[in-house]
C-alpha positions as MATLAB code, in Angstrom:
seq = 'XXXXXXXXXXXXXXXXXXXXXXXXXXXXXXXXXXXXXXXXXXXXXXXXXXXXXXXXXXXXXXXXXXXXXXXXXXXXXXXXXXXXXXXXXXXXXXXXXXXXXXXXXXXXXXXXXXXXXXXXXXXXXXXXXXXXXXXXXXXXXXXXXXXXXXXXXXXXXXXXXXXXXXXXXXXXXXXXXXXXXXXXXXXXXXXXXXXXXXXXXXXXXXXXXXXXXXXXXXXXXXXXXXXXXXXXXXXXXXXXXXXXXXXXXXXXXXXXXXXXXXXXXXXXXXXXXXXXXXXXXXXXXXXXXXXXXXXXXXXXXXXXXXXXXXXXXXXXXXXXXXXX';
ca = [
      12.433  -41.107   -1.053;
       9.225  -39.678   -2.335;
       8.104  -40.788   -5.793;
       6.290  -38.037   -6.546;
       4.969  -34.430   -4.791;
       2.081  -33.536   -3.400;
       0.602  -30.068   -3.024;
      -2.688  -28.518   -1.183;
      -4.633  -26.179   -3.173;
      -6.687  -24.020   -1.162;
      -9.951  -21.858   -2.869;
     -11.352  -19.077   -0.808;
     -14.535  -18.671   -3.243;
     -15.657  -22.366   -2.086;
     -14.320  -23.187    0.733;
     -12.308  -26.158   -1.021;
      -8.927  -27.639   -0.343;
      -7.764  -29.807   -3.733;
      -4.780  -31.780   -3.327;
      -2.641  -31.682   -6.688;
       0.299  -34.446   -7.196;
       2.720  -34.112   -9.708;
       5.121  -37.042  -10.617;
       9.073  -36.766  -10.398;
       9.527  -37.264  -13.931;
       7.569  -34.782  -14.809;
       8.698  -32.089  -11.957;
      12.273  -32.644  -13.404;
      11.530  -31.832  -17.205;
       9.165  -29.049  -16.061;
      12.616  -27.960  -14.109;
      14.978  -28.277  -16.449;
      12.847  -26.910  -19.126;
      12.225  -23.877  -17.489;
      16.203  -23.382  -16.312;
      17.230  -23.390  -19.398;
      14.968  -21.254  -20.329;
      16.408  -19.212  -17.745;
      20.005  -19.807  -18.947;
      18.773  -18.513  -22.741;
      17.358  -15.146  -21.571;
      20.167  -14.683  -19.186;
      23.248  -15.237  -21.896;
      20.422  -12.888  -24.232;
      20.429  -10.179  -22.293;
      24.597  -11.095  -20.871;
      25.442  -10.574  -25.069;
      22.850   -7.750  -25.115;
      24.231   -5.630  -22.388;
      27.989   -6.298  -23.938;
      28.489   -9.046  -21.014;
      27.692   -6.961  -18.108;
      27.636  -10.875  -15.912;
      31.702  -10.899  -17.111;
      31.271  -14.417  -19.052;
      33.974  -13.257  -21.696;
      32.377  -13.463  -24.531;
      33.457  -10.319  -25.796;
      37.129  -10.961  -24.485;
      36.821  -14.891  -26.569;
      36.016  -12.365  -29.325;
      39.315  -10.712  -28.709;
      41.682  -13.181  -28.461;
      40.279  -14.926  -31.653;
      40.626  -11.869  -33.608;
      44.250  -11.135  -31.913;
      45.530  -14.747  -32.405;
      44.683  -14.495  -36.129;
      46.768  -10.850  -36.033;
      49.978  -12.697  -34.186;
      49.712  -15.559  -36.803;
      49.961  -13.402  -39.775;
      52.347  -10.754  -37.887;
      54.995  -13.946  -37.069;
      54.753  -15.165  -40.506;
      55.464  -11.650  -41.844;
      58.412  -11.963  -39.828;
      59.947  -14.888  -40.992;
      59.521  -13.396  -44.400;
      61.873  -10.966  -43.645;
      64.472  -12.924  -41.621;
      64.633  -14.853  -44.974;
      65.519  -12.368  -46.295;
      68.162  -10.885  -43.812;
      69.318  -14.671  -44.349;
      69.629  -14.091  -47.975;
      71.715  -10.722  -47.005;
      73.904  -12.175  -44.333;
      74.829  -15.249  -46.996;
      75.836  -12.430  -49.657;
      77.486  -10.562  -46.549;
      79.544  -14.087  -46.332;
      80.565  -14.571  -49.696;
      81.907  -10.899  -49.566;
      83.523  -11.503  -46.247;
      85.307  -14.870  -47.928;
      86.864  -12.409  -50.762;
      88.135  -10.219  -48.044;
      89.567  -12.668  -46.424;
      91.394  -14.159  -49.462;
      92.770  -10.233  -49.802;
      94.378  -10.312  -46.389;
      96.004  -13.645  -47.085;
      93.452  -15.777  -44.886;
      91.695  -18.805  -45.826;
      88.180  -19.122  -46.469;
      85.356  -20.196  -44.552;
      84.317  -23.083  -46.277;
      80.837  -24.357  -46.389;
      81.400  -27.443  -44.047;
      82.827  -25.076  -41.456;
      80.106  -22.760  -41.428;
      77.546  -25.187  -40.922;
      79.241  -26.898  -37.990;
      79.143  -22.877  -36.377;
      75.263  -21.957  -37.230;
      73.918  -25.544  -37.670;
      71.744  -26.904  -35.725;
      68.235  -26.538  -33.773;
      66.345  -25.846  -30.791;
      62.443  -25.742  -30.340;
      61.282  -22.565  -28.289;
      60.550  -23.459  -24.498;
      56.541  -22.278  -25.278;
      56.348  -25.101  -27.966;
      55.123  -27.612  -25.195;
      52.415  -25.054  -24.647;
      51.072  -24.366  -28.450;
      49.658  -26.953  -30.802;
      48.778  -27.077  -34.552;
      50.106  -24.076  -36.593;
      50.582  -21.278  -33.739;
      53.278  -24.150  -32.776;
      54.380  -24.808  -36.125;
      54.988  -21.179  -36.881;
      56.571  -20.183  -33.672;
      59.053  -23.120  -33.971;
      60.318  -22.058  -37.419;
      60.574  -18.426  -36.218;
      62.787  -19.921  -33.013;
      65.064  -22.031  -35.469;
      65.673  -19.295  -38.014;
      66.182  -16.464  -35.668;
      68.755  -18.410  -33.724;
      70.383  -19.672  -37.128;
      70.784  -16.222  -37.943;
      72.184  -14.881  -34.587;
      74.701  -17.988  -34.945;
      75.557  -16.387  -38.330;
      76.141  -12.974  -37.110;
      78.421  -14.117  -34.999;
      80.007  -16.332  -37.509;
      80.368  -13.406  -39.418;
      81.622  -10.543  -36.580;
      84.548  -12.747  -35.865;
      85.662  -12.809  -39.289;
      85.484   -9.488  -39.582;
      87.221   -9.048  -36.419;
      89.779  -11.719  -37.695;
      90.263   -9.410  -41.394;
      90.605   -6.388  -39.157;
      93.142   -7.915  -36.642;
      94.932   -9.449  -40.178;
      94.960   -6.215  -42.154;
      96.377   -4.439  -39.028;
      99.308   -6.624  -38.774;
      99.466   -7.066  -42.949;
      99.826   -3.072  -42.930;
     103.090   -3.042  -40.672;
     104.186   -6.473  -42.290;
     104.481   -4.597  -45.650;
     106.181   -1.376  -44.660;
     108.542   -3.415  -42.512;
     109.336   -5.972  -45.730;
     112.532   -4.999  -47.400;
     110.987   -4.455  -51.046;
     112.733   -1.738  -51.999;
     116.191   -2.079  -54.295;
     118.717   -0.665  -51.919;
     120.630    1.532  -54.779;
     120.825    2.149  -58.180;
     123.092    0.126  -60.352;
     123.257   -3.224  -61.936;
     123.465   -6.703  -60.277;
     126.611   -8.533  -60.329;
     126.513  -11.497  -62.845;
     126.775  -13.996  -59.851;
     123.536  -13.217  -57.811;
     122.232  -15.455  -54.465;
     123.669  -18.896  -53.971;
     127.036  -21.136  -55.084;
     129.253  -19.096  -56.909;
     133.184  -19.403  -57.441;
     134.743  -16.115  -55.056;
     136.265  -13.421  -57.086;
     138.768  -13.085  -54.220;
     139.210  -16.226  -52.643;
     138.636  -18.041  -56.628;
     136.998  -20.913  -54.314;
     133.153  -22.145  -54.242;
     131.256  -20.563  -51.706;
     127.493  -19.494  -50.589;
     127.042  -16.082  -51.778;
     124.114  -15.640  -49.203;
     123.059  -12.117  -51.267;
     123.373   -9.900  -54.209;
     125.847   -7.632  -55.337;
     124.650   -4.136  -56.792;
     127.784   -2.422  -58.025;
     128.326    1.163  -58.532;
     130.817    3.660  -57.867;
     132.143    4.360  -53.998;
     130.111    7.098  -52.405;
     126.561    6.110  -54.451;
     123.864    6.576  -51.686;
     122.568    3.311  -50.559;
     119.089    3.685  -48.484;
     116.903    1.471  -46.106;
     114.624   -0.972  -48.004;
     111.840   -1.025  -45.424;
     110.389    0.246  -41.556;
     113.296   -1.222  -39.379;
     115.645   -0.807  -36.222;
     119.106    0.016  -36.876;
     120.500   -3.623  -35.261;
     124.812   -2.380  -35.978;
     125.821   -0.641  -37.827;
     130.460   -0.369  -38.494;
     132.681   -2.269  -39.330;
     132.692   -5.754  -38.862;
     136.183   -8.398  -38.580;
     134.368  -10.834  -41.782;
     134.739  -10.127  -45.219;
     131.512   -7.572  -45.030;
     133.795   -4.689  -44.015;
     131.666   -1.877  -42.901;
     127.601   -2.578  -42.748;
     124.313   -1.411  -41.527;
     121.991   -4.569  -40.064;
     118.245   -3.314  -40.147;
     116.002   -5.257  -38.054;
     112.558   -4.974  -39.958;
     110.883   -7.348  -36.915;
     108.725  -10.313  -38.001;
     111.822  -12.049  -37.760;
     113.490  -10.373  -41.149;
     117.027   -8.455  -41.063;
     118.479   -6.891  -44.117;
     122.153   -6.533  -44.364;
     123.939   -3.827  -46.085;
     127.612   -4.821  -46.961;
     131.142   -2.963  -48.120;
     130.285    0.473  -47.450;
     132.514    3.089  -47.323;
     130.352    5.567  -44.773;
     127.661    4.308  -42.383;
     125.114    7.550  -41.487;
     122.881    5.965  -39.144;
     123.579    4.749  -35.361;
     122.558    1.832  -33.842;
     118.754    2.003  -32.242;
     117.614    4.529  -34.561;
     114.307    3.900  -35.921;
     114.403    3.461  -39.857;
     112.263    4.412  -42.349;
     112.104    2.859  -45.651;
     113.795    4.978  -48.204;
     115.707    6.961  -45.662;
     119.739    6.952  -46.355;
     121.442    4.675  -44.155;
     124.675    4.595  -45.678;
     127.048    4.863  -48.998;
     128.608    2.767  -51.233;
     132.365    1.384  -51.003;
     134.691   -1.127  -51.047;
     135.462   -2.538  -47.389;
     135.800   -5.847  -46.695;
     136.956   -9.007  -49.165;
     135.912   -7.219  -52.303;
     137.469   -7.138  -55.952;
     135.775   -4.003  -56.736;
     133.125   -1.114  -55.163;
     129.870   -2.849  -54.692;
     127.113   -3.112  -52.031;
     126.747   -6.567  -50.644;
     122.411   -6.529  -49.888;
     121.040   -9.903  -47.795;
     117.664  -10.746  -46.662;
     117.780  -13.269  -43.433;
     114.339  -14.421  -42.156;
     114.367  -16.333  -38.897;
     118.130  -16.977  -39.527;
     117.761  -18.295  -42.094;
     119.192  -16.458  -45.522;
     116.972  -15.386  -48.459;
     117.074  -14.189  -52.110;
     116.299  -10.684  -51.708;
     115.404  -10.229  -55.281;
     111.853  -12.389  -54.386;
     111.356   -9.535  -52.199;
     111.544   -6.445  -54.366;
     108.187   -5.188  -55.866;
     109.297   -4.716  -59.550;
     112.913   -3.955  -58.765;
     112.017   -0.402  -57.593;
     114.839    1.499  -56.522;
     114.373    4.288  -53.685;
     114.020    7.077  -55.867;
     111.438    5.437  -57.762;
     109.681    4.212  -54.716;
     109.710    8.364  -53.111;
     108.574    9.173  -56.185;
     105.527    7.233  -55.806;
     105.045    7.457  -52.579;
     104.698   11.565  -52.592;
     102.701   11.126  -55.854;
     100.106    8.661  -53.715;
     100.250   11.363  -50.733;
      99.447   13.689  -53.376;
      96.406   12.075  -54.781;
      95.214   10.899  -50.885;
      95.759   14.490  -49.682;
      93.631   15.940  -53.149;
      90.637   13.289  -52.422;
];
């Protein structure tokens, strides 16, 4: 290769040729001198014209300024999802005394963070480094946290709701009503020697005794089950199938007013006092059975409230409901 150039310089006034030689080292700074000269006036006037050559400068500009907006915009985010956290967590400890109301157990803190524990990073992470990173991996964790939480929370709600559906035909169905007016008999549910029979023997109710004819009346929402007279020592009753597995039975009656199938309402007369059956004396005979299995009916009555007392009440709340 040639160490250095050669040039012919030709001058009409004397009829000269010169030959001129420059060396390679100095032909390459002279070069690279004068492109970047070059390079400087053309980025000058590229920044000038507002980067008419399209070398982005402006749009470098741009995404600076924008990435700075994004950073403070997701940060200002996760300010707030703290605090919908904060709401959501007062939103829980509500939803806990709700559920207590409805007769359902709380959601204790171990079981709620097995449903909204845990973490995943956001499938951009591998793209972002430093704090854009940082930032948009805490926004991922906490907005999925809190999604996890809403759900937590929608399907205890939708538990209370499905609970205090069931609790509100559970409670008109429960027979918590006294049956009729008059005082117990001094030998109440359980062992007890028979007036009749003077042997001991399960006395599977309680004995309300009153004269023969005093109205007796439904103590909750049931299905007549049978009602007449029965071959036992009952005589003539009225069986009320409340459902939820509970049957109240209505014993010694002189005058059943109520077929079998008819739906019951609690309060409604069903029948009237008398003296059928093995009896020393007019008395109603009242039993609570649950699943078969017999019950002390007094543990159901709400404060011994007899059925005048509860209509009373009743049309006095259907009063104030219909007034607000």
């Amino acid at each position: 290769m040639f160490r250095n150039a050669r040039f012919f310089v030709f001058s009409s006034s004397s009829l000269d040729l010169r030959e001129v030689r420059f060396f390679k080292t100095k032909l390459v700074a002279s070069g690279m001198a004068l492109g970047f000269g070059l390079l400087g006036l053309l980025f000058l006037g590229n920044s000038l014209l507002n980067d008419v050559f399209g070398f982005g400068y402006g749009e470098m500009s741009m995404l600076v300024t924008e990435n700075k907006v994004l950073k403070d915009q997701v940060r200002e985010i996760g300010r707030k999802m703290q605090l919908v956290q904060k709401t959501l967590e007062g939103l829980a400890e509500r939803g806990n005394e709700l559920r207590l109301s409805v007769d359902l157990r709380r959601i204790d803190d171990d079981t709620r963070s097995a449903s909204i524990g845990g973490t995943r990073e956001p499938s951009t992470s591998a793209f972002l480094t430093g704090e854009a990173g940082t930032l948009l991996t805490e926004s991922q964790t906490l907005i999925d946290r809190l999604a996890r939480e809403v759900r937590l929370q929608q399907q205890s709600y939708e538990e209370i709701q499905t609970r205090l559906k069931y609790n509100t035909g559970f409670f008109t169905h429960l027979p918590a009503i006294k049956p009729m007016a008059g005082p117990y008999s001094i030998n109440g549910f359980g062992m007890r020697l028979h007036p009749v029979l003077h042997v001991y023997r399960m006395h599977y109710g309680v004995d309300i005794i009153n004269d023969v004819g005093t109205d007796v009346y439904a103590s909750g929402d049931g299905v007549v089950h049978f009602s007449g007279r029965t071959q036992g020592g009952l005589g003539i009753i009225v069986d009320l199938d409340h459902g939820y597995g509970i049957h109240s039975v209505y014993g010694h009656l002189s005058q059943v007013l109520v077929p079998t199938g008819r739906a019951i309402k609690r309060g409604e007369l069903i029948g009237r006092c008398g003296r059928t059956g093995l009896v020393s004396g007019p008395h109603l005979h009242y039993e609570v059975r649950r699943n078969g299995v017999s019950q002390n009916p007094v543990d159901y009555f709400f404060d011994d409230i007899d059925a005048a007392r509860y209509r009373a009440l009743l049309a006095q709340a259907n009063t104030h409901s219909v007034e607000h």
